[in-house]
DSSP file (Angstrom, degrees, kcal/mol; ACC not computed):
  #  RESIDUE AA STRUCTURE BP1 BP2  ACC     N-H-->O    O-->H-N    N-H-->O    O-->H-N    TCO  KAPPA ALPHA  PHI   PSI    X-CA   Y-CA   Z-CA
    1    1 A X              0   0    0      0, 0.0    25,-0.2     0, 0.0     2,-0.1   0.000 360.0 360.0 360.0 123.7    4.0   19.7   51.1
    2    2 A X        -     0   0    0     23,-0.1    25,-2.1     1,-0.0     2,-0.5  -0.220 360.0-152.4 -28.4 122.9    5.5   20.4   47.7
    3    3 A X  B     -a   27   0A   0     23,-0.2     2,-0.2    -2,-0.1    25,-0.1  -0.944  12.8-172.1-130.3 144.9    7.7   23.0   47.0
    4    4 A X        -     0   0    0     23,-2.9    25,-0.4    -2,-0.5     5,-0.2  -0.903  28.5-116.7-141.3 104.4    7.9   24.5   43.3
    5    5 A X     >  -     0   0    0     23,-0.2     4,-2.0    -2,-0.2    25,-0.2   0.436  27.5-118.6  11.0 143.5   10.2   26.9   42.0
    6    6 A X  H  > S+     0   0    0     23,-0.7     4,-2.1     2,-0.2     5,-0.1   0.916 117.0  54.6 -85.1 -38.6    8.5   30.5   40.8
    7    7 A X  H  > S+     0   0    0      1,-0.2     4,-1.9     2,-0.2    -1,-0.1   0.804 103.8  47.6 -33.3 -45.4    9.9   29.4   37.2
    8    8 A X  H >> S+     0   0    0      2,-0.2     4,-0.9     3,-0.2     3,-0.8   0.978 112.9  50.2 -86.8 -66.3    8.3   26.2   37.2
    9    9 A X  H 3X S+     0   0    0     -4,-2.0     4,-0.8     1,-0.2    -2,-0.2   0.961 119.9  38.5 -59.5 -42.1    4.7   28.1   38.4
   10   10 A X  H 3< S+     0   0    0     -4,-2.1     3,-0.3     2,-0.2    -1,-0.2   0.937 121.0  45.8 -49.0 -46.5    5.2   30.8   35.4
   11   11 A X  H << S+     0   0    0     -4,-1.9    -2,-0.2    -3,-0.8    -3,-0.2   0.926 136.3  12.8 -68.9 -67.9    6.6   27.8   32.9
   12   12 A X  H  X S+     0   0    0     -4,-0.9     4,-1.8     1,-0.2    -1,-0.2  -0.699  71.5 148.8-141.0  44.9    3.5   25.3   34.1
   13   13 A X  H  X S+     0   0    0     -4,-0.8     4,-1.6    -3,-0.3     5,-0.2   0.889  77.2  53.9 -49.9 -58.6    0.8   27.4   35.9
   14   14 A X  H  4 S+     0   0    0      2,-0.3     4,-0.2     1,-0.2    -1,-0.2   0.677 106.9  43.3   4.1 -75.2   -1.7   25.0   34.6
   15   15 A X  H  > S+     0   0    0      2,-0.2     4,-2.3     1,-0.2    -2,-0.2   0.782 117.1  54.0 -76.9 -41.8   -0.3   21.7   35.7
   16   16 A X  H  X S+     0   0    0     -4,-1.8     4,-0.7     1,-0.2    -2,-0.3   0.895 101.4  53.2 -49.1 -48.7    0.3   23.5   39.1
   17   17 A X  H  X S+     0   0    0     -4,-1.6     4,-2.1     1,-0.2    -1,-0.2   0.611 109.2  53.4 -84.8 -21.2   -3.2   24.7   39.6
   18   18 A X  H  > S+     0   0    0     -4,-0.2     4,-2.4    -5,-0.2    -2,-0.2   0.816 102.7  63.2 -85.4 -25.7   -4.4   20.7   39.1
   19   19 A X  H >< S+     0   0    0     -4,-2.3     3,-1.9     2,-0.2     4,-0.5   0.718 109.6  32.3 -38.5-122.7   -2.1   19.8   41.6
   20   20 A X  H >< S+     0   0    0     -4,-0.7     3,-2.8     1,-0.3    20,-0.4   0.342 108.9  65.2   6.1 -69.0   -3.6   21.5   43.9
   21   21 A X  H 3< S+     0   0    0     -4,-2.1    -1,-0.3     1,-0.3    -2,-0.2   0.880 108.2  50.5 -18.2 -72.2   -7.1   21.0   42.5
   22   22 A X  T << S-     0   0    0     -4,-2.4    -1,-0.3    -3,-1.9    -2,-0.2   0.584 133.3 -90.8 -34.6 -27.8   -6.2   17.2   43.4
   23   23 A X  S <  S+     0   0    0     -3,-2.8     2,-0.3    -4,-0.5    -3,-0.2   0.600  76.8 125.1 112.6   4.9   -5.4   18.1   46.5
   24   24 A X        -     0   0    0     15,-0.1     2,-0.7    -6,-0.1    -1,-0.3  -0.622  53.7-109.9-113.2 160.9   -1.8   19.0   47.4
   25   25 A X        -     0   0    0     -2,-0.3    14,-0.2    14,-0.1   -23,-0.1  -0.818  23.9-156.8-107.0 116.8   -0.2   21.6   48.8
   26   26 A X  E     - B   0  38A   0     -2,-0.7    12,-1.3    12,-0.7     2,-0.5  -0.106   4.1-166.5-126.6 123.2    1.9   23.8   46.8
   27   27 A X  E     -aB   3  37A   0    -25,-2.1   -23,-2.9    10,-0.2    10,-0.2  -0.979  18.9-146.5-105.2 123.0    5.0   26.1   48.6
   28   28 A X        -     0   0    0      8,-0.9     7,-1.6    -2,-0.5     2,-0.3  -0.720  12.9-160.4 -82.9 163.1    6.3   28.7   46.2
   29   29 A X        -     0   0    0    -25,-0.4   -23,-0.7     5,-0.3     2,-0.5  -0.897  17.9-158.5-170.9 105.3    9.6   29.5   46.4
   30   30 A X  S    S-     0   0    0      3,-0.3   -25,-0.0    -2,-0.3    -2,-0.0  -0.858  86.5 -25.0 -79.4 103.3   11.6   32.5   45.2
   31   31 A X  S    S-     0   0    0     -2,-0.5    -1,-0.2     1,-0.2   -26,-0.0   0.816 131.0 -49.4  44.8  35.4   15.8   31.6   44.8
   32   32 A X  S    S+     0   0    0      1,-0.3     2,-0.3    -3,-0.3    -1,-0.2   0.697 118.6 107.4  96.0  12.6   15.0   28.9   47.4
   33   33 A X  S    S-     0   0    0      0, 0.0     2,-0.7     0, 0.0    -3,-0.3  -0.846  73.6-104.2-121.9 163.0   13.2   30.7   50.1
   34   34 A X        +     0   0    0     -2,-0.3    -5,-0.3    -5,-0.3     3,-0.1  -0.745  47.0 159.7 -65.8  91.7    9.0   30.3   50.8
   35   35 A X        -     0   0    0     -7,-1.6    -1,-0.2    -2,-0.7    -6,-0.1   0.594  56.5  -4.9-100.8 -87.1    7.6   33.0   49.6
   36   36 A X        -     0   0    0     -9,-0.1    -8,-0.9     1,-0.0     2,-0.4   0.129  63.0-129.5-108.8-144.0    3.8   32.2   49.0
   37   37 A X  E     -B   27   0A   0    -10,-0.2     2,-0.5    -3,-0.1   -10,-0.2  -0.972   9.2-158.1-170.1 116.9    1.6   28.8   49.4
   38   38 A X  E     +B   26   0A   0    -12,-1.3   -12,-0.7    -2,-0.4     2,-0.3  -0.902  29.7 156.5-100.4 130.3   -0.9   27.3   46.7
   39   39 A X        -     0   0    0     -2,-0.5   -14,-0.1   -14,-0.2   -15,-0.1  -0.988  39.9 -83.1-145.9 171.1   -3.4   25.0   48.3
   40   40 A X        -     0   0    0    -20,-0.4     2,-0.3    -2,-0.3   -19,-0.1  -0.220  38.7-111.1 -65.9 167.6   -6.9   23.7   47.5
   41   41 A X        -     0   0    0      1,-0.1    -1,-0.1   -20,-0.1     2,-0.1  -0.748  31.6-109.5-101.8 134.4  -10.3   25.3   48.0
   42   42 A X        -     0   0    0     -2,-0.3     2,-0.2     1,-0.1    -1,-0.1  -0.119  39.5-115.1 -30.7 135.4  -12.8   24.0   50.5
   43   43 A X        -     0   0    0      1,-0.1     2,-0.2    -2,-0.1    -1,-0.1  -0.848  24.3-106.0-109.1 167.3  -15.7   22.5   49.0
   44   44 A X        -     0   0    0     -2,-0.2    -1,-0.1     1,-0.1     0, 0.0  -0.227  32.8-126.1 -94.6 162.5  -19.1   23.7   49.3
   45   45 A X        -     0   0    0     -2,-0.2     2,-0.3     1,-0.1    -1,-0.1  -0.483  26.1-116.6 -81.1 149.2  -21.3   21.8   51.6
   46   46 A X        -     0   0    0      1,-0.1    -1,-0.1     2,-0.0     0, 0.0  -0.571  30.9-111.3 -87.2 130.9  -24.5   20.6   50.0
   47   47 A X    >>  -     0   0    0     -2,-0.3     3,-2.4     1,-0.1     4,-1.8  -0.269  34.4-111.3 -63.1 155.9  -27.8   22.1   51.6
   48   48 A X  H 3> S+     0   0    0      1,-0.3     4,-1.7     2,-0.2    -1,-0.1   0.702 114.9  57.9 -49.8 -28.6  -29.8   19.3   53.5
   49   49 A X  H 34 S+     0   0    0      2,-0.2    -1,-0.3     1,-0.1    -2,-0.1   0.193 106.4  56.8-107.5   0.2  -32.9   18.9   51.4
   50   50 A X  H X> S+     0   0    0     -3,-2.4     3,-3.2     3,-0.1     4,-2.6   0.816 110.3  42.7 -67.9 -57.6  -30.2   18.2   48.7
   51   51 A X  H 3X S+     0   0    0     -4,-1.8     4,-0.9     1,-0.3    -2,-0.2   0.804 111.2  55.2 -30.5 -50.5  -28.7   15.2   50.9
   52   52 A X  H 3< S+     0   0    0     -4,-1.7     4,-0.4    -5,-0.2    -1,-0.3   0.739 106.0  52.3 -71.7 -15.5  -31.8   14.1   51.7
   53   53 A X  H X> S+     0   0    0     -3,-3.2     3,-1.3     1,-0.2     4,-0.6   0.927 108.7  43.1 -79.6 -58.8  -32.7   13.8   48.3
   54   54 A X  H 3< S+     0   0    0     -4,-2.6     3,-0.2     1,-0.3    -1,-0.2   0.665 110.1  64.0 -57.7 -12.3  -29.9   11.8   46.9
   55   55 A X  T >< S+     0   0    0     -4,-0.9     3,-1.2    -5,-0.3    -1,-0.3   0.795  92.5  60.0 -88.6 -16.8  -30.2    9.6   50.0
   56   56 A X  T <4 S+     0   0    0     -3,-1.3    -1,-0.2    -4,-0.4    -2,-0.2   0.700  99.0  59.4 -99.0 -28.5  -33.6    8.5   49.2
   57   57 A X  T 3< S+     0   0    0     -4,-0.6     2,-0.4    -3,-0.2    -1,-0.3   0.000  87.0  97.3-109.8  44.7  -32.4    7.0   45.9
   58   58 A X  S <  S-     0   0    0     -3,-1.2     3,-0.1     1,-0.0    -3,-0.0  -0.896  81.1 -92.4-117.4 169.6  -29.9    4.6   47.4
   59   59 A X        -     0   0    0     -2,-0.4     2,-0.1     1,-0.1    -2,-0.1  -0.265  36.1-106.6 -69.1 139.9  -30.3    1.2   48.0
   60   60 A X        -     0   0    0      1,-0.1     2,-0.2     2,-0.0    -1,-0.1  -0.362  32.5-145.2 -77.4 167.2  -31.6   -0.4   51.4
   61   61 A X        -     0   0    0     -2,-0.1     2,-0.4    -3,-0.1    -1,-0.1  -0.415   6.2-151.5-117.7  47.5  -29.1   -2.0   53.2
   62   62 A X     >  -     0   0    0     -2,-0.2     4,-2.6     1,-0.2     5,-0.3   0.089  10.7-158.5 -56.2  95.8  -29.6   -5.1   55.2
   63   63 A X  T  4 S+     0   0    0     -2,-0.4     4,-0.2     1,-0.2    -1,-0.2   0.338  89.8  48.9 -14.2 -43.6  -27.2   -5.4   58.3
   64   64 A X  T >> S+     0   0    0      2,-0.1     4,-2.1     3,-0.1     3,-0.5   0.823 116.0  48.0 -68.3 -58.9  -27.1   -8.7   59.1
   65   65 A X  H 3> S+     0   0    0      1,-0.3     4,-1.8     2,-0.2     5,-0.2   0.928 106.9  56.0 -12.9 -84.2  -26.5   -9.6   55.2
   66   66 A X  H 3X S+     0   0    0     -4,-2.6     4,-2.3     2,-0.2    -1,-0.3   0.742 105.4  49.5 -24.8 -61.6  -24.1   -7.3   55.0
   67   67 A X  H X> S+     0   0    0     -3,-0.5     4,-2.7    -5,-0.3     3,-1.1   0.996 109.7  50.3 -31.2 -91.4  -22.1   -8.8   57.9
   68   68 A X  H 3X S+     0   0    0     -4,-2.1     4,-0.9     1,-0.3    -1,-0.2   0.682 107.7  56.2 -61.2  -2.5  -22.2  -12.5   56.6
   69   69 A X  H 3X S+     0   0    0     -4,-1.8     4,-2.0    -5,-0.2    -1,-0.3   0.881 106.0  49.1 -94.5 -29.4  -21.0  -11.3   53.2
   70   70 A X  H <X S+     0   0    0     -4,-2.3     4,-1.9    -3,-1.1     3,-0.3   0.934 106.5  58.8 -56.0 -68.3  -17.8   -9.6   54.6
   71   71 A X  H  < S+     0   0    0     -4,-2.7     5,-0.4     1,-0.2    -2,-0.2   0.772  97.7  53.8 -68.9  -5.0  -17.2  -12.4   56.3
   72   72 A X  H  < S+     0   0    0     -4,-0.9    -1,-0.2    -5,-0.3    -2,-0.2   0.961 119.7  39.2 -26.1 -77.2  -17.1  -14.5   53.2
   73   73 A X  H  < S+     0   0    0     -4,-2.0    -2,-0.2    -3,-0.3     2,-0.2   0.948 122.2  27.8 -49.8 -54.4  -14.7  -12.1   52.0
   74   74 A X  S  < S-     0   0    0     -4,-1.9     2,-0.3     1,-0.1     0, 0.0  -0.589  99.6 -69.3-126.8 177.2  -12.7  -11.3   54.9
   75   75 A X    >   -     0   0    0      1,-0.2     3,-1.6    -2,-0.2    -3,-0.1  -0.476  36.2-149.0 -69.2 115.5  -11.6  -12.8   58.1
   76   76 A X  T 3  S+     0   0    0     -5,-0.4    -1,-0.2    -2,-0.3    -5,-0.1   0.691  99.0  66.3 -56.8  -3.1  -14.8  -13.0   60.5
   77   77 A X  T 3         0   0    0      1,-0.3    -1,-0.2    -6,-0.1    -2,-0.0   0.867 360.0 360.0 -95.0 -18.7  -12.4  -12.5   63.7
   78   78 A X    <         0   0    0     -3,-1.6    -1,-0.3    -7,-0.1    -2,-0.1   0.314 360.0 360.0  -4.8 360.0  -12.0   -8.9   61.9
């Protein structure tokens, strides 16, 4: 976890709040001590009948295929 200065969040609030956005987690820190804690937001989960919907327009997947074409690429003992 980061830690950032309360100067730095007043100075660059902005750039702070895309941190986070991104994913990290922010300690603030008043004359060197923890005062409060910036972090991302939870995202919201997608209803089922969305899921199911976007799943319908991906591609099928053959298994076996799939298999011999990693191992082409990569090491079969993998």
């Amino acid at each position: 976890m980061s830690e950032i200065s309360i100067r730095e969040l007043r100075n660059h609030g902005g750039d702070v709040v895309d941190r986070a956005a991104r994913g990290e987690r922010l300690t603030i820190t008043r004359s060197g001590k923890p005062v409060a804690e910036i972090h991302p937001l939870g995202r919201e989960s997608l209803p089922l009948t969305m899921v199911m919907e976007r799943r319908r327009h991906l591609p099928l997947v053959d298994p076996d295929q799939l298999r011999k074409d990693l191992d082409q690429i990569l090491d079969p003992a993998i």
